[in-house]
C-alpha positions as CSV (number, residue, x, y, z in Angstrom):
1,X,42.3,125.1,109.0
2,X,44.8,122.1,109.2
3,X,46.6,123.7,112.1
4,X,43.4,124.8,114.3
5,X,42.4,120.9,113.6
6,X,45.4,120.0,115.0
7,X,45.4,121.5,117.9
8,X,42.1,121.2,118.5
9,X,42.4,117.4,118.9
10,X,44.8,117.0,120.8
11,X,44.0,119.5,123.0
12,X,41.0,117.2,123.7
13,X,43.3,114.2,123.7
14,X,46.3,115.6,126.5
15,X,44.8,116.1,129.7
16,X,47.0,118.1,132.1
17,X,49.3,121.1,131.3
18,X,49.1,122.9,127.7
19,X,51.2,121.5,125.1
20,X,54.1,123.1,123.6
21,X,53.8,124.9,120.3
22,X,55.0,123.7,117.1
23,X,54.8,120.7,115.5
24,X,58.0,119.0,113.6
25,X,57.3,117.9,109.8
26,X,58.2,114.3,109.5
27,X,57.0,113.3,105.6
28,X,54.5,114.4,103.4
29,X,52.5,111.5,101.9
30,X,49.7,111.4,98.9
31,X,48.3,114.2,100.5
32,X,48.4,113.7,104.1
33,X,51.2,115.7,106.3
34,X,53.0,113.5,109.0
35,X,54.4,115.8,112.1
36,X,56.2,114.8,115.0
37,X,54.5,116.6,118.1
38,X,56.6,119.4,120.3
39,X,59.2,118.2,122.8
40,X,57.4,117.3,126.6
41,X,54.2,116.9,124.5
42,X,51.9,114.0,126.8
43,X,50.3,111.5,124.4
44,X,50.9,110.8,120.7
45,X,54.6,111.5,119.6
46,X,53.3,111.9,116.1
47,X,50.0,112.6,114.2
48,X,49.3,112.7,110.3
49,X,46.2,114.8,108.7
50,X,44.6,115.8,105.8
51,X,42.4,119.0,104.6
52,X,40.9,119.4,101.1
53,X,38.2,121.3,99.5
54,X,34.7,119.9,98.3
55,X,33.8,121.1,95.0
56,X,30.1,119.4,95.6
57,X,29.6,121.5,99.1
58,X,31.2,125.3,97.7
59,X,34.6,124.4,98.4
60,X,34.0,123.9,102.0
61,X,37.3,122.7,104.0
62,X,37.1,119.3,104.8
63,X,40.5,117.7,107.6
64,X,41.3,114.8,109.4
65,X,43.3,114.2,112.0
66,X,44.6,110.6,113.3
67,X,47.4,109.7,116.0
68,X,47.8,106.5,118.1
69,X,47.7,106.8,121.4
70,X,48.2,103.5,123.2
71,X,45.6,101.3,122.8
72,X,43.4,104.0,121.2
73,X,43.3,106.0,117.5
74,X,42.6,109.6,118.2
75,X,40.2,111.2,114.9
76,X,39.6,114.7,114.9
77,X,36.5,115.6,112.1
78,X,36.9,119.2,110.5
79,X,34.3,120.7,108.8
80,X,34.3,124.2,107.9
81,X,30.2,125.0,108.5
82,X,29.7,123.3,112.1
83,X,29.2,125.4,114.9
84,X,29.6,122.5,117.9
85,X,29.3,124.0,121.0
86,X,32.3,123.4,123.5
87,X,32.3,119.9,124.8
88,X,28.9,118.9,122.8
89,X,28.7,114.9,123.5
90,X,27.0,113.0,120.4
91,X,27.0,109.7,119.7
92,X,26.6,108.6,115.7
93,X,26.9,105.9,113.6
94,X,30.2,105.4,112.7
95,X,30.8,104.3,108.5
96,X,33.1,102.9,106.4
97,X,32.3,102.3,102.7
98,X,28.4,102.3,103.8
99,X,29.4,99.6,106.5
100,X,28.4,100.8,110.1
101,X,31.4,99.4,112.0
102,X,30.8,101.4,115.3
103,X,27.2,101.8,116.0
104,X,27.4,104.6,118.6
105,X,30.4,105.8,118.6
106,X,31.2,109.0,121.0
107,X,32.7,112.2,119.9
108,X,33.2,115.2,121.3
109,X,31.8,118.8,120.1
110,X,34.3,121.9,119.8
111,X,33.1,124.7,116.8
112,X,34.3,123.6,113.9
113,X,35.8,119.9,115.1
114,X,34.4,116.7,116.2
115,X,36.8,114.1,118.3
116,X,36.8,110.5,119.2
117,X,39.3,108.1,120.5
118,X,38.2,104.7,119.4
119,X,39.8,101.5,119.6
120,X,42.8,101.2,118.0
121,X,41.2,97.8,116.3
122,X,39.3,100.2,114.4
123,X,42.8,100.8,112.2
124,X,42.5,97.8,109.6
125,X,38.9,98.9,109.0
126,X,40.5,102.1,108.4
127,X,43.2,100.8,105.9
128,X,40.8,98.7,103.8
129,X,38.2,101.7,103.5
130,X,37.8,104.6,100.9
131,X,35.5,106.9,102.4
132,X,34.3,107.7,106.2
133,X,30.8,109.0,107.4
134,X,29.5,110.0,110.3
135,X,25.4,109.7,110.1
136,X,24.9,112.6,112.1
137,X,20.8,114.3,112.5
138,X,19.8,115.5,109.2
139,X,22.6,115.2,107.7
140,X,26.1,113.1,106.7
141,X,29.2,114.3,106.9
142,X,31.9,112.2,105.0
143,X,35.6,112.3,104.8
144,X,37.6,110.5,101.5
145,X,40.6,108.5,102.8
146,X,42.9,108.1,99.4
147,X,46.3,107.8,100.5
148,X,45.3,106.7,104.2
149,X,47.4,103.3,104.6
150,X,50.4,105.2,102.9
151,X,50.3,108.2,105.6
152,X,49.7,105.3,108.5
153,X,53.2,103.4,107.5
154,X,54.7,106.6,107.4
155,X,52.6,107.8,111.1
156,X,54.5,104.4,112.0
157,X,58.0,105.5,111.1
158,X,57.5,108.5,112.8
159,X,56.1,107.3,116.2
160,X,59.2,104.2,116.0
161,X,61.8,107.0,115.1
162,X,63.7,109.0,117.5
163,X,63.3,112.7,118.1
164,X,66.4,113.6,116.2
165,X,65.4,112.0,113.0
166,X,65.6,114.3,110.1
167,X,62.6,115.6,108.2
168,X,62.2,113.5,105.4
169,X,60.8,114.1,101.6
170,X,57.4,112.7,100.3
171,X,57.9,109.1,98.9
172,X,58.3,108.8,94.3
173,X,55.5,106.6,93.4
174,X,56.6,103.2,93.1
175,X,55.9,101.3,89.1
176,X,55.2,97.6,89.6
177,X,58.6,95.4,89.8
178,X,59.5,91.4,90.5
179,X,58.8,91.1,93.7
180,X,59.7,86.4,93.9
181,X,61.2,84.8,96.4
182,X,64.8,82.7,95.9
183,X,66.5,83.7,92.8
184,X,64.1,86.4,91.8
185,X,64.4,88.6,95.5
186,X,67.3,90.7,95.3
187,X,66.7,91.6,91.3
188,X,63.5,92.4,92.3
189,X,64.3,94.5,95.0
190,X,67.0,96.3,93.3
191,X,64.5,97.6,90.7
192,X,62.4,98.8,93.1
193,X,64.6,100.5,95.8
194,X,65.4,102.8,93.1
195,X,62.2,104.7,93.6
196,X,61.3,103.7,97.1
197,X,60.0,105.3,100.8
198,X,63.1,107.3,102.3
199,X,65.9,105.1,104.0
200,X,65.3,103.8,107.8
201,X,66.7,106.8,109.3
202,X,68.5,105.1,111.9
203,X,69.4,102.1,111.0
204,X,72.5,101.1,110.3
205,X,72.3,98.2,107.8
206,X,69.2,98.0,106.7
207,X,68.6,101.3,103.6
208,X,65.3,100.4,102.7
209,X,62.6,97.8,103.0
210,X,59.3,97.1,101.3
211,X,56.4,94.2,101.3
212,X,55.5,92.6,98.9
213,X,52.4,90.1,98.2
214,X,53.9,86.8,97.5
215,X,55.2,86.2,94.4
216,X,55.2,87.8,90.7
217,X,55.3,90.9,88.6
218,X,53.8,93.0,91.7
219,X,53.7,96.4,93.1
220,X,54.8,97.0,97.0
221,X,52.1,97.3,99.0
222,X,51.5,97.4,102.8
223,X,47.9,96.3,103.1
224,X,47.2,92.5,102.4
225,X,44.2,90.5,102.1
226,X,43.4,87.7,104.3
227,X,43.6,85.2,101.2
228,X,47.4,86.7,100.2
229,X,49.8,83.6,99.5
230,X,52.5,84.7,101.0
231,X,54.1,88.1,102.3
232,X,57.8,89.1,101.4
233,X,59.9,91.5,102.9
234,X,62.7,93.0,100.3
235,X,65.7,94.9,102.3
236,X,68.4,96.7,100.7
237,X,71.4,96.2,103.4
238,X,74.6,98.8,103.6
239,X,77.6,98.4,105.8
240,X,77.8,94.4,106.2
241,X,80.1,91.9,105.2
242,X,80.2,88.6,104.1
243,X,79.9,86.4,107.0
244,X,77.5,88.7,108.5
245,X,73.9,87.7,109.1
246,X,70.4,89.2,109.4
247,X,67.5,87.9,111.5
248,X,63.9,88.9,110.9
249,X,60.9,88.1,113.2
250,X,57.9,88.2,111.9
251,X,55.1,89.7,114.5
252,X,51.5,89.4,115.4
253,X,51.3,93.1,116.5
254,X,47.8,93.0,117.4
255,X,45.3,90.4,115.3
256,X,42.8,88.5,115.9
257,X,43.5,85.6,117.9
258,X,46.6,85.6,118.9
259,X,48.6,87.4,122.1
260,X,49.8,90.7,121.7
261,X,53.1,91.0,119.9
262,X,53.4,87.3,119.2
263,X,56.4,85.8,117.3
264,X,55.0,83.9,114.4
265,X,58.4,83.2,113.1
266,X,61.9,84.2,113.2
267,X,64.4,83.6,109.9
268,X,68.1,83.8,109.6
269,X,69.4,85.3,106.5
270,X,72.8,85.2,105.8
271,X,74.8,88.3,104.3
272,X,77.5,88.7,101.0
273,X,78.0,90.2,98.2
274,X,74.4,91.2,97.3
275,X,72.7,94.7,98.2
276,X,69.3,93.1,98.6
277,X,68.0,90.4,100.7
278,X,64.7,89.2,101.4
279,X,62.3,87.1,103.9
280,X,58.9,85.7,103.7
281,X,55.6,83.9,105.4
282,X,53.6,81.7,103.9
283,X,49.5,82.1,104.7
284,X,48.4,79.8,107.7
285,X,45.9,76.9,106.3
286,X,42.8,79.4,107.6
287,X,44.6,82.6,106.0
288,X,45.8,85.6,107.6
289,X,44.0,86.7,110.8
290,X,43.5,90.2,110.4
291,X,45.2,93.0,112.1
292,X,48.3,94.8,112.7
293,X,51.6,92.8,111.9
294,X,55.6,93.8,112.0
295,X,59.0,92.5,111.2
296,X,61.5,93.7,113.2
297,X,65.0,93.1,111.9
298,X,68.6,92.9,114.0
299,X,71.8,92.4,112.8
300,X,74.4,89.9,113.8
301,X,71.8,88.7,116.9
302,X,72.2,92.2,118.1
303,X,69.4,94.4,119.3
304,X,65.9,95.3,116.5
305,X,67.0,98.4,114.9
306,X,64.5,98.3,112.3
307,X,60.6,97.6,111.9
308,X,58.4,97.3,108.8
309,X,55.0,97.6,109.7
310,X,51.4,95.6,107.6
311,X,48.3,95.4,108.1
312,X,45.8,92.3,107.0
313,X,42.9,93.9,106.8
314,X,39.2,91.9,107.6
């Protein structure tokens, strides 16, 4: 079912020539599969999904699919009873935790699949939430979205990585570790590396990163609340020296009220004998303006060669 989804969408999302067969397994996350899309592929270069069966509806087969394309997310509903006819337009109420966040939203009919492409603002909404409905005639058809913000930092990886980057394992769950600022950042973050996301795979001094809200006995996390105190990015460094130096710069990726990809802040950190290092932002006076937020890490004022990815969601 997952793989008919799959194609499904975006086969609605690439106009033009048929895409080539088989996708490339990137992670495996809480549940959702991560795949890098076949070489000469037009549109997303990765997409992530989910299928499971509902126990209250005989087991029927319930998937997701979600890729970024551009400016757009693309979200294929599947659900194992429709019969769409091919190219059926509807427009629905579009739900997250029983708030209507797209009013009429379009999607496109196809048997057993309905598509949309949507805003890619839509994304935070999506992060924050724990179940999706569509309030379709006569009926609702919902989708539950546990492990969606893990999948979308690891969507993120994939889309930032190049095509030759290996096929990585699922993530270990993470237990709660220090996560402070000054004296407490690399013990922190040497605690929790040790169960951590895969490394960066293609960067060559930074072996793992993580965000952490502010300070405290804390878990990582990737989604923050507008109210968070401060945001801390833990690295674990390879291959530097003393006398070396990393510089982070914190990103507005895309939030609210402020230019596309603008540089809140940029921090020098200098480099010796510690494995772990670590960078922070303090919440602006009217808290964090939700959206999509990055820091993008160089090494010796060379070129970015690494980017951890948060979201602040509304």
């Amino acid at each position: 079912m997952r793989r008919i989804a799959t194609v499904t969408a975006l086969a609605l999302l690439l106009a033009g020539p048929a895409r080539a067969a088989g996708e490339t397994p990137f992670e495996t996350v809480k549940g959702w599969e991560i795949e890098r899309t076949a070489p000469g592929t037009k549109g997303p270069v990765c997409l992530m999904s989910k299928s499971y069966k509902d126990p209250d509806d005989d087991d029927a087969v319930n998937a997701l699919i979600f890729a970024l394309a551009g400016d757009q997310a693309l979200l294929s509903f599947v659900y194992e009873h429709w019969t769409w006819d091919k190219d059926e337009k509807l427009r629905v109420p579009f739900v997250l935790d029983k708030k209507v966040v797209i009013a009429k939203s379009a999607w496109t009919g196809d048997g057993q699949s309905l598509t949309a492409l949507l805003p890619d603002t839509i994304v935070p909404n999506l992060l924050a939430a724990k179940i999706m409905v569509l309030k379709l005639d006569g009926a609702d058809a919902d989708f539950k979205l546990a492990g969606f913000p893990e999948a979308y930092e690891s969507l993120r990886r994939c889309d930032s990585a190049p095509a030759r980057a290996p096929v990585a394992a699922a993530p270990s769950p993470v237990a709660p570790v220090p996560a402070a600022a000054a004296p407490m950042a690399a013990a922190a973050a040497s605690v929790a590396f040790a169960g951590s996301a895969p490394s960066p795979s293609d960067s060559a001094h930074v072996a793992k990163a993580m965000t952490f809200p502010g300070d405290g006995d804390v878990p990582p996390q990737t989604v923050f609340a507008r109210t968070t105190p401060k945001i801390l990015l833990a690295l674990a460094v390879r291959a530097v020296k003393t006398g070396d130096s990393l510089t982070t710069a914190w990103i507005a990726e895309k939030a609210d009220g402020a230019p596309a990809n603008y540089t809140i802040a940029t921090t020098s950190i200098p480099l010796g004998a510690s494995p772990t290092v670590s960078s922070s932002l303090s919440k602006p006076d009217a808290g964090w303006p939700p959206g999509l937020y990055r820091v993008d890490v160089s090494h010796n004022d060379g070129p970015v060669e690494y980017s951890q990815r948060f979201t602040v969601q509304p």
